[in-house]
Residue, then its C-alpha position, 0 to 999 in steps of 0.5 A: x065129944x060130949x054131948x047134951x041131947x035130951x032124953x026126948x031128943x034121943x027117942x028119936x032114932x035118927x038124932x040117936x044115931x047123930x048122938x053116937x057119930x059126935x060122940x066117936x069125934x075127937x076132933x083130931x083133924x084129919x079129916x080137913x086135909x081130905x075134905x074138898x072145900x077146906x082144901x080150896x077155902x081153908x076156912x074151918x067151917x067149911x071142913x068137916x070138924x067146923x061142920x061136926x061142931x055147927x051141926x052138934x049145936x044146931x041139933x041140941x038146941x033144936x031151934x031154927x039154924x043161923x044163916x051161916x051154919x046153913x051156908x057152911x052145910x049147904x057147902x058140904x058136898x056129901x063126898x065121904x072122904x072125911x069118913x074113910x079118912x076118919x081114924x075114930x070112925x065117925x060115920x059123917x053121913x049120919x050127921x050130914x043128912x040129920x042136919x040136912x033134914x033139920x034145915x029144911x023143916x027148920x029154916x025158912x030159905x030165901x024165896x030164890x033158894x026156895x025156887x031153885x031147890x024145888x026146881x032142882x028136886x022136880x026136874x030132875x026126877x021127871x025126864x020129860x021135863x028134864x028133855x024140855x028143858x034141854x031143848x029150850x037150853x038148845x034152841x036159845x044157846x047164844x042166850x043161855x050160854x050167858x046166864x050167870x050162877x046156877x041158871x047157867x050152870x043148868x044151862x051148861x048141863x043141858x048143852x052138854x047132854x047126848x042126842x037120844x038116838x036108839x040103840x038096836x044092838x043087843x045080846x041074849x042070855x041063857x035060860x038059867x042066866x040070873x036076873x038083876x033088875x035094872x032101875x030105870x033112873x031119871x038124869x042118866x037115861x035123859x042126859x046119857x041114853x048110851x049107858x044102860x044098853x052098855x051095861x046090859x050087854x056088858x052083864x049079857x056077856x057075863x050071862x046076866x040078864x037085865x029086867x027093866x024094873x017096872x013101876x020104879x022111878x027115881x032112887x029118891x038120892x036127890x030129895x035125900x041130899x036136899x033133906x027133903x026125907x019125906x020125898x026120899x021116903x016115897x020114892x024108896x017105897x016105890x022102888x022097894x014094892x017094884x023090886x018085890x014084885x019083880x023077883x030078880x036076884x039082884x037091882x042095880x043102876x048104872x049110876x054109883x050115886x044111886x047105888x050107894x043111896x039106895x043100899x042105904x035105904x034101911x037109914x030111911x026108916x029107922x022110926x018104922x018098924x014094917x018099911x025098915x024091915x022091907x028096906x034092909x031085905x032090899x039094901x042086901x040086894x043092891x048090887x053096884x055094875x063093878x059088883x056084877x061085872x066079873x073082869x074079862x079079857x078083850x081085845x079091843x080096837x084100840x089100846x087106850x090111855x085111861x084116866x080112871x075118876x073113882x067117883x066119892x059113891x064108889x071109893x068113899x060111899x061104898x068102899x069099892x075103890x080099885x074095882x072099876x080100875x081093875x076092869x078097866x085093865x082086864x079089858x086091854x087099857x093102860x088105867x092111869x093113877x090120877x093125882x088127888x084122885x081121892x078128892x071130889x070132882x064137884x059134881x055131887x048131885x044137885x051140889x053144882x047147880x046149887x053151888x056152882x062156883x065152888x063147884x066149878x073150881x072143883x072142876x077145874x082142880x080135877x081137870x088139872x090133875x087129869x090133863x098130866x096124865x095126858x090120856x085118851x079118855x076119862x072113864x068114870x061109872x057115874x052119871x054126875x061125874x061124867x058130865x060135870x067133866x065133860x066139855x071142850x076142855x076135857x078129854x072124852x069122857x065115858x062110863x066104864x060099861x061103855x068102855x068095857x061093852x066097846x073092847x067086847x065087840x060092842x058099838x062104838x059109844x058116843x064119845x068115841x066116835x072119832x075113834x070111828x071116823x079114823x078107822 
């Protein structure tokens, strides 16, 4: 594509590095055929060449964006199958999150936009409140059940989260065992609480010790996606100075969302020499669980037909697509292909508060595709995955440590304990 950035726009090197993604697009199209939206909608604009061609002219014209290229980006889930469909290479990332950034300090939302997004970009950081608002989606269950749109679909999340009980069951590791710092996260360790011990002894086995990353707080991917860069930025800094300090060979999170924001952390800091110099050391170190977790034989207590949902993180983000099954099979489980595979779930992020009809139709698709397998459970190694599928129409879902933890000789997770109550 040609372009028409000026010479001032391209001294920015955020809007440099959109420049040189347009520039790579030849508007082929073959990228619509992979993008979720433009598959159900079959409206151009809401595929990634309508998108290329709204974002090129809203960044060069650097003015406030019209109300319907925001509605056409804000449908845009971030998935990134548009990229590794690309032919040409087009890195869509940078142009998604140049456009997202220029939304937000550009545009002036509705005022119920503006509450919902600041609402999102706050709890969802902040556990306590997160656990607050799960008890009141309990304690008024008849009445939230019947909120519309995106207060419903907040509702549903809630509803659908794990008891907190504690997990006493733990291994040790040996003296020389490497050491990979364990991000604390925030929606995982409030809505799944059985996951991060599952990873920890899952590495335990493999003579990995996790260290809880003292003095981190949220990988920042929520504020990111939201454009919210400044926030993002902050919350970067944090985890970079926590992981310095910490000294580990490796930090990790149980959720491949994170994971890929965070090996992505040195985009962040294109314009600041000092922090992107830090931000590149930490992205070397950034380590997903199927990078860590060396496959290992097991006999579990029960072979079962497993439905493997490769997150869009994993397979598009990271390019890390087959691994998670593999360990998956290694463990003593028949791993099943599941149709469309390579499309999103709907949950990406905040996308199915923010969006959630389209979001739940997103659902429902992969569900359908799912449920032909006829499998035992769906395992996934992301938090959003996981729970945007989980629910009384769905087989049990469980992340993949939990999974492999359970065929070592782990407790029974959560969602399989009707495995349990037969034995």
């Amino acid at each position: 594509m040609r372009t028409n950035f000026s010479l001032a726009q391209l001294a920015d090197p955020d809007l440099a590095a959109a420049e040189r993604a347009l520039r790579a697009c030849v508007h082929c199209g073959i990228c619509t055929a992979t993008c979720p939206t433009y598959v159900l909608l079959g409206d151009e604009r809401d595929g990634p060449r309508g998108r290329i061609v709204m974002m090129q002219e809203m960044l060069e014209a650097d003015a406030v964006p019209s109300a319907e290229t925001v509605h056409h980006i804000d449908r845009c889930l971030s998935c990134l199958n548009c990229r590794t469909a690309c032919p040409s290479g087009v890195d869509y990332a940078e142009l998604i999150d140049t456009a997202r950034a220029h939304i937000e300090t550009h545009y002036r939302r509705p005022l119920s936009e503006r509450l919902l997004r600041g609402f999102v970009a706050n709890m969802s950081v902040r556990p306590s409140l997160m656990r607050f608002g799960m008890m009141l989606a309990r304690l008024f269950a008849p009445i939230s059940r019947r909120l519309p749109g995106a207060l419903g679909a907040m509702a549903e999340v809630a509803r659908k989260a794990q008891s907190d009980a504690p997990d006493t069951f733990t291994l040790e590791t040996s003296s020389d065992a490497m050491r990979v710092a364990a991000m604390p996260g925030c929606v995982q360790r409030v809505l799944a609480p059985s996951i991060d011990p599952a990873i920890a002894r899952v590495l335990a086995r493999r003579d990995i010790t996790a260290v809880a990353l003292e003095g981190a707080g949220c990988c920042g991917a929520v504020a990111h996606h939201l454009g919210r860069e400044d926030e993002a930025r902050d919350f970067a800094k944090r985890a970079i100075e926590a992981f310095e300090r910490n000294g580990a060979a490796h930090v990790s999170i149980g959720a491949t969302g994170c994971v890929v924001h965070m090996k992505s952390y040195a985009d962040l800091f294109r314009a600041d020499a000092h922090w992107h110099a830090r931000a590149t050391a930490f992205a070397a170190k950034v380590r997903d669980f199927t990078e860590l977790a060396e496959p290992k034989s097991a006999r579990p207590p029960s072979e079962l037909r497993v439905a493997y949902h490769a997150a869009c993180s994993l397979q598009h983000g990271m390019r890390l697509a087959g691994q998670g099954e593999a360990l998956a099979a290694t463990a003593g489980h028949e791993v099943l292909s599941v149709p469309e595979g390579h499309l999103c779930c709907g949950s990406a992020g905040s996308y199915s508060l923010l969006q959630p009809e389209l979001s739940g139709a997103l659902r429902a698709r992969k569900l359908g595709n799912i449920r032909t397998l006829q499998p035992d459970v769906i395992v996934s190694g992301n938090i959003g995955c996981l729970h945007h599928l989980s629910g009384a129409d769905a087989p049990p879902v469980l992340h993949l440590a939990e999974l492999l933890d359970w065929s070592e000789g782990g407790p029974v997770p959560p969602a399989l304990a009707h495995l349990k109550a037969v034995d």
